[in-house]
N, C-alpha and C positions, 0 to 999 in steps of 0.2 A: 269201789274198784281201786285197786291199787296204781298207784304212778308210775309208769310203765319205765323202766333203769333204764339210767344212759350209762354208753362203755366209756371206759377209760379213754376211749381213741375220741370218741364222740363228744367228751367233756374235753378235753386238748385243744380240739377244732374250735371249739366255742368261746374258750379262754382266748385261744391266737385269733380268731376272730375278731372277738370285741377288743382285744389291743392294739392290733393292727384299726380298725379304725379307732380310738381313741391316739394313736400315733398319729394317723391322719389328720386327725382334726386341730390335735397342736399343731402338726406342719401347716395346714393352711391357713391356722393362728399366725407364725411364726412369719408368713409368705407375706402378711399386711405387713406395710407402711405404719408403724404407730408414732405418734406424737402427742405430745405435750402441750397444747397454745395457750401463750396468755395475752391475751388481746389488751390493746390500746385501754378500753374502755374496764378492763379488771375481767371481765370472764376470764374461766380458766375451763379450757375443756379436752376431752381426752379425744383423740380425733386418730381414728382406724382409716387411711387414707387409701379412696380409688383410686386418683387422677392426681396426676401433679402437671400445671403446667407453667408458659412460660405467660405472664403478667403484664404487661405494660404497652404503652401509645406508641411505641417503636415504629418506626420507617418499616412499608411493610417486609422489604425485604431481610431488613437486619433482622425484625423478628424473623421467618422464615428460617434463617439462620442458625439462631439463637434455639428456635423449637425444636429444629430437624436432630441437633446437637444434642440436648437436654432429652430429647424422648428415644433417640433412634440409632443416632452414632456416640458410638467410643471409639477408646483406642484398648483400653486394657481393660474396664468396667464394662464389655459388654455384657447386658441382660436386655428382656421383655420387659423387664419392670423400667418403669419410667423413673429412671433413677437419677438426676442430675436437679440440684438447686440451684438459680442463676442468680448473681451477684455483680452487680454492676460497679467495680472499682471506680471508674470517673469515664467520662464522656468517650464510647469507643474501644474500653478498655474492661473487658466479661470475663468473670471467673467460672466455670460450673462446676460444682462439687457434688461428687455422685453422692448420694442417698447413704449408700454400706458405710462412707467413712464421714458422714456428716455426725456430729455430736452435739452442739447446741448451737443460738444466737440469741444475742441480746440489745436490746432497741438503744440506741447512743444519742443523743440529737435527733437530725432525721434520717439516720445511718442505722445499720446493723453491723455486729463484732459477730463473726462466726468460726466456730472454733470446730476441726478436724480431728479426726481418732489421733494423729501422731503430734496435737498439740498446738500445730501453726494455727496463726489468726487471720482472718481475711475481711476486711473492711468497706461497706458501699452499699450500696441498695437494692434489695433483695425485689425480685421481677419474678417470683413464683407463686403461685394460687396451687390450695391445693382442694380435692372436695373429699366428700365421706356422704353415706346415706345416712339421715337422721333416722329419728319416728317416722313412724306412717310410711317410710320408704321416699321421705322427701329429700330432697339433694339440698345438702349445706356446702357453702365456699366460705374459704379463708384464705383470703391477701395476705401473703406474709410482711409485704410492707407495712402491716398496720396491727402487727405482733410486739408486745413487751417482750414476751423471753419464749423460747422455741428451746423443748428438749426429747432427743431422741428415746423412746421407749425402749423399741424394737423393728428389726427388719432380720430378713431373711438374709446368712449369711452368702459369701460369694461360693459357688461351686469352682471346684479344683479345676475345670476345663476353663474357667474365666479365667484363676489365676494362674494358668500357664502361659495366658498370650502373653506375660510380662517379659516373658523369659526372649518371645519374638522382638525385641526391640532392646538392642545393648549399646545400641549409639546416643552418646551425652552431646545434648549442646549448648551452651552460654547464650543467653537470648538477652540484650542490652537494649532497653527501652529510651528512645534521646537519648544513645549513646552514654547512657550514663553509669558512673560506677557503682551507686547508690542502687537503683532500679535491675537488677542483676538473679535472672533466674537460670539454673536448670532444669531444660527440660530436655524431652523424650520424642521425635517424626514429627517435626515442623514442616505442614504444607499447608493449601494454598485451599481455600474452600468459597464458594460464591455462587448467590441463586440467580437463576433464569424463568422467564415462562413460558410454558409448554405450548406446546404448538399446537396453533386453532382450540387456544383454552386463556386463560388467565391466570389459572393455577401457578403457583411459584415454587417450585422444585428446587433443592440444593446439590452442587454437584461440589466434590473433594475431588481435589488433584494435587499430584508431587509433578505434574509437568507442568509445561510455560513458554513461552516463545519468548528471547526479546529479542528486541530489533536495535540494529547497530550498524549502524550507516546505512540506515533504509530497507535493513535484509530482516527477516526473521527468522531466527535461528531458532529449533527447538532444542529447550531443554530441559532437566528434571532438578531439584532442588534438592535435593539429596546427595547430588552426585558433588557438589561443592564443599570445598572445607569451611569456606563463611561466607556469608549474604549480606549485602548492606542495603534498608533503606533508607531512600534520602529523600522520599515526600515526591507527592505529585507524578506516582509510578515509575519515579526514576530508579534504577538498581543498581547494585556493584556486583558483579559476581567477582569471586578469588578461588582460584584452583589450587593444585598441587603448583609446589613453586612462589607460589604466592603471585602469580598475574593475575592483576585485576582491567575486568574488561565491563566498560557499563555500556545500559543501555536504557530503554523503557520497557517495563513488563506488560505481556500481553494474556490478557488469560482466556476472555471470552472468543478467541482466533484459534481456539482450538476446538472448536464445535463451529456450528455453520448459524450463526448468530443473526440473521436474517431467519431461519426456524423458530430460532430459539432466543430471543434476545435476551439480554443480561437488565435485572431488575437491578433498576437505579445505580448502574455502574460500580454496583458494590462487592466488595472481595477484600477479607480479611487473612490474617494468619493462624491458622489453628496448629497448639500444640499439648502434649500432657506434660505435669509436673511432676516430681519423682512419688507424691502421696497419692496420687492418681487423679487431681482436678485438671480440667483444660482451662490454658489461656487462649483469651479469642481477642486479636489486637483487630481494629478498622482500620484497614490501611497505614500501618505503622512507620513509625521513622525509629531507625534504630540497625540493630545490626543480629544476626545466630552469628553461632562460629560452632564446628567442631571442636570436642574434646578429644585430646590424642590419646592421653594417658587409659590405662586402664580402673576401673570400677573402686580397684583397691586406691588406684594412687591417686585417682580425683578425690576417693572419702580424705585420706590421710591430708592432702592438700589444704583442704574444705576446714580441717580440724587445726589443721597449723595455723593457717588463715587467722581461726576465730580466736585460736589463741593470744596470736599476736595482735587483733583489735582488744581484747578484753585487757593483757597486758599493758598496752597503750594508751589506755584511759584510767590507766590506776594508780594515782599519785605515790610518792614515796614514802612508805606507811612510816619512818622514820619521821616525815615531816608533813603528815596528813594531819587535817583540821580536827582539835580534838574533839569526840563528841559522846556527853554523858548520856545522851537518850538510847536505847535497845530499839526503840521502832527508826531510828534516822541509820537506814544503811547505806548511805553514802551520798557524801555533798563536800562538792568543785566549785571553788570560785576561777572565772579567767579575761579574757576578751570576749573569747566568741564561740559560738557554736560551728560545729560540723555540719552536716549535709544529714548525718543520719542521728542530729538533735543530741550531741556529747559539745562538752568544751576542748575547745583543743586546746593543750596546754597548758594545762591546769598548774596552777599557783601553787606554791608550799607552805607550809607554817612557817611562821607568822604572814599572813596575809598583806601582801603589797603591793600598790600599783602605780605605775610611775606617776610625775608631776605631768601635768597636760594630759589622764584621761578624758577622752571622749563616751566611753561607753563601757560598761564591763558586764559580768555575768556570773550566775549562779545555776548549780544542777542538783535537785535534791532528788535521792531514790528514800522511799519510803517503806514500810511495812506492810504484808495486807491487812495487819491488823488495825493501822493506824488509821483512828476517824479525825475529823476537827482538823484538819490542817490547814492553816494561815502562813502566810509568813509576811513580813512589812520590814523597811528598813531605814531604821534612826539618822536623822543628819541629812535630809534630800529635803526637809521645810522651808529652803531659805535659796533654795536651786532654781528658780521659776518655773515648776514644772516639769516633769519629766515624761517622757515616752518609751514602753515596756514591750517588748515583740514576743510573747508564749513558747516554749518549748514543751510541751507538757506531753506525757505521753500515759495510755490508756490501757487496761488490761478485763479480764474476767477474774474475778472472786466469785463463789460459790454463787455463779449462775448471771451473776451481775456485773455492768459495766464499775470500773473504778480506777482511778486515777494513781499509779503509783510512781512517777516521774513531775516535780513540779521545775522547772525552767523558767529563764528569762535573762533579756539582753537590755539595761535599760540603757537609755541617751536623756540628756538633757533636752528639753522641747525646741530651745534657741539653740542648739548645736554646738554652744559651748564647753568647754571642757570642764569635768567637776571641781568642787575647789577642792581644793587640798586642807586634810582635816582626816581625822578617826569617823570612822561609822559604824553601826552596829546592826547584821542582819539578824532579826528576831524570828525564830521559828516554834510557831508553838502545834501541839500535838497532842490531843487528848488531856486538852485542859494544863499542860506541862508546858513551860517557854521555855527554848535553849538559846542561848544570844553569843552570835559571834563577832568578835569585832576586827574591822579592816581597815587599814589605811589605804587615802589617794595621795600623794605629792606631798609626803612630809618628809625632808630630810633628814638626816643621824644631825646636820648642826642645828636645825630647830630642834629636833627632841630632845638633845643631851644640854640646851642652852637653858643656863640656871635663871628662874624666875626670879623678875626684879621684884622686892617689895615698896610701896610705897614709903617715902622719907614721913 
């Protein structure tokens, strides 16, 4: 018997059929979480991720927090996929970075460096598990805290309806952590988010709000945080509000006064600041001390500001190449002798060729940038054997090479252990790199009439 013909139309069908599901099946390839892990212990495994959550012995509430955030809200990233990895900068102080723009991390000490699509690095301890079904359909976990190096495979890209809500939010604001100039973010709808538990339960629920009540001279007034040009807090719920004008009126924030808290009481009196970054992670501050402020300018003339800005730091730490320290090595890209460091780990001030530092230093300093290429690097300094001792404060700063943590800033501020001043004499900083030594020499407290004064010779 012959095989009974299929038509043209009937072979079409078949063809878009079986591609249409072949389509399908990459997408819901493409739909997994894939990663990279190389554990502590050297496995190195390929992990198609179910479940991601949040990690750690947290107060239950702040977890509550931290999970509700990582699994369920955004601001610009919303999806179903459980997209946010939580990073714990320092006590109180959570990054969470969605999944779509996570790219790698790598184990430091007992820290993680974790590095985003647009390149920033974010530093602290990673508080996310994630699982996968092994064999046999048995369920595997993996503690990210207890990962060598983490790298993104694949994940499903953002749909155009997610990245539209970016467009919902064009107000900038300056968020100053302890007030300080150093600790300086922009971000993106700074409000007020804090759990409670449910009534006739125990269950711990998270409630977001832009309102607030504070109370000022015994009243409580409500109000919404948005509606202000800048906020200050000053610790132990005190607030500043500052309006148009610039009057500032304070008072104590109330948050759990705005639900009937006898229902519902507030787990562990805890209320933090939730806001997004401009790459799209949120910061989550615990009750912070610090201050937002609006930005007035427009989008164009904060970037051009932002650019001027970095201009004139980077110009500012850049000696005057006329009289910069000479140096024959290609891996030594740049080394500052001075006083002292800055706040964001630079010398302020930096010295000129020829290297000199008055009579009666107390302390002085060195900033070397190095290559990523450069291994072996020491550095030691001739002439401090006869000083009784001295004491050396680190500046050193950290980066990723091809996957790995590495050192490419080496710093230091030293002092005499007895606090006396160094003697006055030539010294010679030795820096060697890849088996190469390059040696520069400095003076402390020599005069022009001791240097230029002719050597007696014995009679």
């Amino acid at each position: 018997m012959r095989p009974k013909k299929v038509s043209t139309a009937a072979m079409i069908a078949i063809v878009l059929a079986a591609t249409y599901t072949l389509i399908s099946q990459v997408s819901a390839a493409e739909d997994k979480l894939v990663l990279q892990i190389t554990t502590k212990l050297g496995a190195q495994v390929l992990v198609k991720v179910d479940k991601s959550s949040v990690s750690s012995n947290l107060p239950n509430g702040r977890y509550s927090v931290l999970d509700d955030l990582a699994n369920h809200i955004g601001i610009r990233y919303r999806s179903t996929h459980e997209c946010k990895i939580v990073l714990e900068q320092r006590n109180g102080f959570f990054v969470l970075i969605p999944w779509q723009i996570f790219r790698s991390a790598v184990s430091s000490d007992s820290l993680h460096i974790v590095t985003v699509k647009d390149g920033t690095q974010y530093s602290g301890k990673l508080l996310t598990k994630v699982e996968s079904i092994g064999d046999a359909g048995l369920k595997k976990t993996y503690d990210l805290a207890f990962s060598q190096s983490i790298d993104l495979v694949s994940i499903a890209p953002l749909s155009q309806e997610r990245m539209k809500d970016t467009e919902k939010i064009d107000q900038t604001w300056i968020l100053s952590i302890n007030n300080s100039t150093v600790e300086r973010f922009e971000i993106l709808a700074p409000h007020f988010i804090f759990p409670y538990v449910q009534e006739h339960s125990s269950h711990t629920s998270v409630k977001e709000t832009d309102a607030f009540y504070l109370n000022v001279n015994e009243e409580d007034i409500p109000a919404n945080l948005s509606d202000f040009e800048s906020v200050e807090f000053r610790g132990k719920n005190v607030m500043t509000v500052i309006g148009v004008g610039g009057k500032k009126i304070s008072g104590t924030l109330k948050l759990f006064e705005l639900f009937d808290s006898k229902r519902y009481p507030p787990r562990e009196g805890l209320w933090m600041l939730v806001s997004e970054t401009k790459n799209g992670c949120l910061l989550i501050l615990e009750k912070p001390i610090g201050k937002i402020e609006k930005v007035a300018q427009s989008k164009q003339e904060v970037t051009q500001q932002n650019t001027s800005q970095s201009q004139q730091k980077t110009e500012s730490t850049k000696p005057d190449t006329s009289k910069a320290i000479p140096i024959k090595s290609k891996l030594i890209e740049k080394l500052l002798m001075g006083v002292a460091f800055d706040k964001d780990d630079r010398i302020t001030n930096p010295l000129s060729w020829p290297i000199k530092f008055s009579d009666g230093t107390t302390q002085f300093s060195f900033q070397l940038a190095v290559a990523n290429d450069a291994e072996g690097v020491s550095i030691s300094i001739d002439g401090l054997e006869d000083q009784g001792g001295y004491q050396a404060t680190n500046h050193n700063k950290y980066g990723v090479v091809m996957g790995r943590p590495k050192q490419w800033q080496y710093g230091a501020t030293l002092n005499r252990a007895d606090g006396k001043p160094f003697t006055s004499k030539v010294y010679k900083l030795k820096i060697t790199i890849n088996g190469e030594t390059e040696t520069i020499p400095f003076e402390i407290g020599i005069s022009e009439t001791v240097r230029k004064a002719p050597v007696k010779k014995p009679k």
